[in-house]
N, C-alpha and C positions, 0 to 999 in steps of 0.2 A: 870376394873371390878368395878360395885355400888353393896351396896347391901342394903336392906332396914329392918329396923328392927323395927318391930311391926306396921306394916304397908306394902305396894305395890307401885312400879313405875308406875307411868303414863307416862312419857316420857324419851328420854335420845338424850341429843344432839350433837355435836360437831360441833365446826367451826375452822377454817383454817387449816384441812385435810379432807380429804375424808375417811370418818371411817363407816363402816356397823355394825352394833350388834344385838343382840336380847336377850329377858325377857325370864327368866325359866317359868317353865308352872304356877307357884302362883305368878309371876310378883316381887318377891324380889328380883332377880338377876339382871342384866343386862350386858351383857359382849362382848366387843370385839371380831367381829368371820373375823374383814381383816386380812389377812396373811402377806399381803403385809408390809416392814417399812412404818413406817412416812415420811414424807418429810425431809429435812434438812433444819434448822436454819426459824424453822417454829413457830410461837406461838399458840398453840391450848387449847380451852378451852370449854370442857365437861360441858353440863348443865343437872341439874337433876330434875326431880318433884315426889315428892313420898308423896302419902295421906295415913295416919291413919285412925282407923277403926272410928272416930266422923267426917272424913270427911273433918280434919282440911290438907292443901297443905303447903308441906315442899321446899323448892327451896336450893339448893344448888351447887357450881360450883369449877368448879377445874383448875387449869389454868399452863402451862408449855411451857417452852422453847424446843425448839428438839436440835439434837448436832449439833452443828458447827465446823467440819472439818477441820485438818489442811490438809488435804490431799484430795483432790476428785481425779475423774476420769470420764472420759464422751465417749462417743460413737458417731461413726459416719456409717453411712448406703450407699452403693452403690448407691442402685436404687434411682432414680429420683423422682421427685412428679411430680402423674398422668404421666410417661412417662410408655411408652410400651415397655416391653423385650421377648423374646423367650422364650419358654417349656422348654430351660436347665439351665434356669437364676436361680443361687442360690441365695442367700440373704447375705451378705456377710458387716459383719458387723468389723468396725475396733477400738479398744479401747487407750486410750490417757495413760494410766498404765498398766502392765502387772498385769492379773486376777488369782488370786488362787482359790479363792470360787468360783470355776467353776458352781458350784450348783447350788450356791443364783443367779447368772447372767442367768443361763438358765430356773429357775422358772420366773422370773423377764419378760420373753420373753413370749407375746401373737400374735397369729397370726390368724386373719379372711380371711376366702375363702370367695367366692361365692358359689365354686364348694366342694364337699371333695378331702380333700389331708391330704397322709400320708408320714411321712419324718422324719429328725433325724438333727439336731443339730450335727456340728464336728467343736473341738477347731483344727486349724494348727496349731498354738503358742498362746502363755499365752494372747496377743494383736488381733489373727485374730479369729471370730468364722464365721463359715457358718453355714445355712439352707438351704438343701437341701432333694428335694421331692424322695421317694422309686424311685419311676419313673417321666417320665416326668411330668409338670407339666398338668392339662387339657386347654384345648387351651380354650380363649377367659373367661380367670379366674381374677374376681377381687379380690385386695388382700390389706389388711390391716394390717398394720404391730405397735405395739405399747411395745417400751422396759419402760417397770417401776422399772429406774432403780434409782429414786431419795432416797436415804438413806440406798441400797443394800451395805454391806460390800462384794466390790470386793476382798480385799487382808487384812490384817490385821490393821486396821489404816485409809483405803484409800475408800472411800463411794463415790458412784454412786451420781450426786450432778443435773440429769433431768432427762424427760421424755423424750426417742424419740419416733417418731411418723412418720409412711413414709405411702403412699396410692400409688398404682400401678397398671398395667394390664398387664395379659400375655394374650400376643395375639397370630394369628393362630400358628400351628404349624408345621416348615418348618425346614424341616432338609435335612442335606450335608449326602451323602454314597460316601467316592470317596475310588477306588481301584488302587495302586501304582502300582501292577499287573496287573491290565487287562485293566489301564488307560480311566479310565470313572468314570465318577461322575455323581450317579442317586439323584435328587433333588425331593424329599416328602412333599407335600403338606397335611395337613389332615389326613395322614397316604395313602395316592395316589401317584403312583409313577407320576410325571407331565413332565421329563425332563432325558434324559442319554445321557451326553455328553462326546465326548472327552477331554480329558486332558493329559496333563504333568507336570508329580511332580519330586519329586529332584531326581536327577542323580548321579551316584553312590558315594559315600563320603560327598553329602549334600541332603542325602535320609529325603524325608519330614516324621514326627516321628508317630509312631503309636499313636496311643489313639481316645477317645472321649474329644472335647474338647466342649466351646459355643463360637461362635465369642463374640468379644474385641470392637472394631471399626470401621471405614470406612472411607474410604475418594477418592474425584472424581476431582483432582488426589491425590497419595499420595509419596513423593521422597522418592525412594530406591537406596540403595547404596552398594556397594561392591568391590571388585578384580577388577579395571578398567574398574565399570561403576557407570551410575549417571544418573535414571532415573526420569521423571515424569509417573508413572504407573496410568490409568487408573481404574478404579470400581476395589478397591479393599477393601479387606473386611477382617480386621485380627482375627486372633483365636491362638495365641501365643504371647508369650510375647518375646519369642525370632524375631519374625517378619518374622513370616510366614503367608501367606496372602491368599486367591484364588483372584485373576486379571485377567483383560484382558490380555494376550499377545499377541499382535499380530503379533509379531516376530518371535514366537512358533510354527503357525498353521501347519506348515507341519508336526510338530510331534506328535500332540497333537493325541494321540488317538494309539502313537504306541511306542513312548520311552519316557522315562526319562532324562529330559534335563534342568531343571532348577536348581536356585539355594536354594530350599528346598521348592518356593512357589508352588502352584497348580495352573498352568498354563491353562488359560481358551479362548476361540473363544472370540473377542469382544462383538459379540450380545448375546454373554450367560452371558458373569459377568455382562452387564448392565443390564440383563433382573435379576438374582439374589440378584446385587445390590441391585437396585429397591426393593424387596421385602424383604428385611431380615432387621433384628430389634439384637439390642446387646441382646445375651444369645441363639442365634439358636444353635444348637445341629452341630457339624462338628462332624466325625469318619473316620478316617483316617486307610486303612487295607490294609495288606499285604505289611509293609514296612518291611525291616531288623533292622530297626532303630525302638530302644522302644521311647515313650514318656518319657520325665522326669516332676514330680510332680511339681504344682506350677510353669511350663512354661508357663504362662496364667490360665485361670481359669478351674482346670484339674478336681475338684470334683467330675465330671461320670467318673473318674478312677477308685474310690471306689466302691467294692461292698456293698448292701446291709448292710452286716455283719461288716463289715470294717467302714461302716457308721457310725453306730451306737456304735461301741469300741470307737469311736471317741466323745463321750458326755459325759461329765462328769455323766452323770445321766443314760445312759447306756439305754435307754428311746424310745421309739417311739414317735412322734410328730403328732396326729390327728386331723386336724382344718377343721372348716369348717364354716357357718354365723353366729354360735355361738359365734366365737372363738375357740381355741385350750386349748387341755389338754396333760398331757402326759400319755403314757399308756403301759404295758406288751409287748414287740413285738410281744411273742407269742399268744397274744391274738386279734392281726389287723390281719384281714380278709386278705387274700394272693390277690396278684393283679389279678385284672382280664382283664388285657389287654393280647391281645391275638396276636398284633405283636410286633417283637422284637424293634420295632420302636419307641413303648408305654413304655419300660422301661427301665431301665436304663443299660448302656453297658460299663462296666467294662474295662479296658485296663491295661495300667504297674501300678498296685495298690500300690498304698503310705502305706507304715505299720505306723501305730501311734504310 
């Protein structure tokens, strides 16, 4: 803060931070209105000019070190730069020290759409946070991601020591429905059903696990291993961290479509997993229904286990997340507009929910 005495500011400056301010309405005040910290181990110095009422210019400047840290901590980000992920892709962010001020880290957190999107921040542990949309995300959505976290006290002692910054796109959006029960897997394009095929998933005692998941990875081929085999498997496509995949089998096809007979993957016709291959991007939406087997949390990337509610217990700030080309703000839950997607496809599907 300047203030001017017997006289008005004409200017106020700053150099090496980025500092926003503004003059009271008679120009004697001048005051810092960024919320944001300072940088660290930054030298910045405030210039001032303030004229008396003869007209005569007063220059004065103020000059300071920021603190230098014996302790940082820094952040690392999933998503790719400029790479494409699916409508269930969270934002998944991983930190180098475990975080207390959960608070000051998720104000610290800005996010630009293209599209609107509403969503909630959930810590899994002190080190992992995700972003994740109420519902899916909108397809063909660009997305700008920027953590300012240089000078943030994460933990008592321990400051946020850069800026991260990621750019992305979610593109169309294509999602798995497969039934352990009635063995068919209907493939959603757009929210269009496009594909219902047969399948075979796990057999009884390696029953493939309920939930919504996003596929993980891919690979053409990828070696699977087990009880006295040792394959090179074809187009497959994982959504577990335990390595559960959908593949070609074509070992399967007799059964595909009328039991249960693998060993927990979801067992596909060759021209169907190449033809899904081909089209899926990491974070498409799998939901797996009708096994006897639940999901367990954090078998991959399980975040559509959460409900809504569950979501959002999960932020320190207990907040909704509304972004859009502005950027994001946080805001009331009770006061974002309820979704208005109208298939179940559009939002988010709960399965074995993780309590926080």
């Amino acid at each position: 803060m300047v203030k001017a005495f017997g006289g008005h500011i004409r200017s106020a400056t700053v150099t090496g931070a980025t500092v926003s301010g503004s003059l009271n309405r008679k120009h004697t005040v001048w005051q810092s209105s960024s919320t944001a910290p300072l940088p660290l181990q930054k030298t910045v110095t405030l210039t001032v000019k303030a004229q008396n009422a003869s007209g005569k210019i007063v220059k004065r400047t103020s000059t300071f070190r920021t603190l230098s840290p014996k302790r940082t901590f820094a952040a690392k980000i999933t998503e790719g730069y400029h790479q494409t992920y699916g409508v269930g892709m969270p934002i998944i962010l991983t930190f180098s020290q475990p975080i207390t001020n959960r608070e000051a880290v998720e104000r610290s957190l800005d996010i630009t759409t293209s599209k609107p999107v509403v969503g909630a921040w959930y810590w899994d542990t002190s080190q992992s946070l995700y972003f994740r949309p109420r519902d899916y995300w909108p397809a063909n959505t660009q997305v700008s991601f920027v953590a300012h976290l240089d000078g943030v006290e994460g933990a008592p002692g321990v400051y946020g020591s850069h800026t991260l910054t990621q750019q992305f796109t979610i593109g169309q959006s294509l999602i798995v429905v497969a039934s352990t029960a009635t063995h068919r897997l209907r493939l959603y394009r757009d929210g269009a059903l496009i594909h219902n095929w047969p399948i075979s998933s796990g057999r009884p005692g390696d029953d493939t696990p309920d939930g919504t998941y996003v596929t993980v990875f891919k690979g053409n081929p990828v070696r699977m291993t087990g009880p006295g085999y040792s394959l090179e498997v074809p187009w497959s496509v994982d959504f577990t961290a335990s390595g559960d995949f959908l593949h070609d089998a074509y070992w399967s096809v007799g059964e595909q479509g009328f039991v249960n007979v693998s060993h927990g993957c979801v067992n596909m016709a060759p021209a169907d997993a190449e033809t899904y291959y081909k089209m899926e991007d990491p974070g498409d939406p799998v939901t797996i229904a009708g096994s006897p087997r639940p999901g367990t949390w954090d078998n991959g990337w399980t975040q559509w286990f959460l409900t809504w509610p569950q979501l959002l217990r999960g932020s320190a700030l207990h907040e909704a997340v509304v972004a859009g080309p502005d950027g994001s703000r946080f805001a009331d839950p009770a006061t974002v507009a309820a979704s208005t997607a109208t298939s179940p496809l559009q939002t988010s599907r709960p399965g074995n929910a993780h309590a926080s």
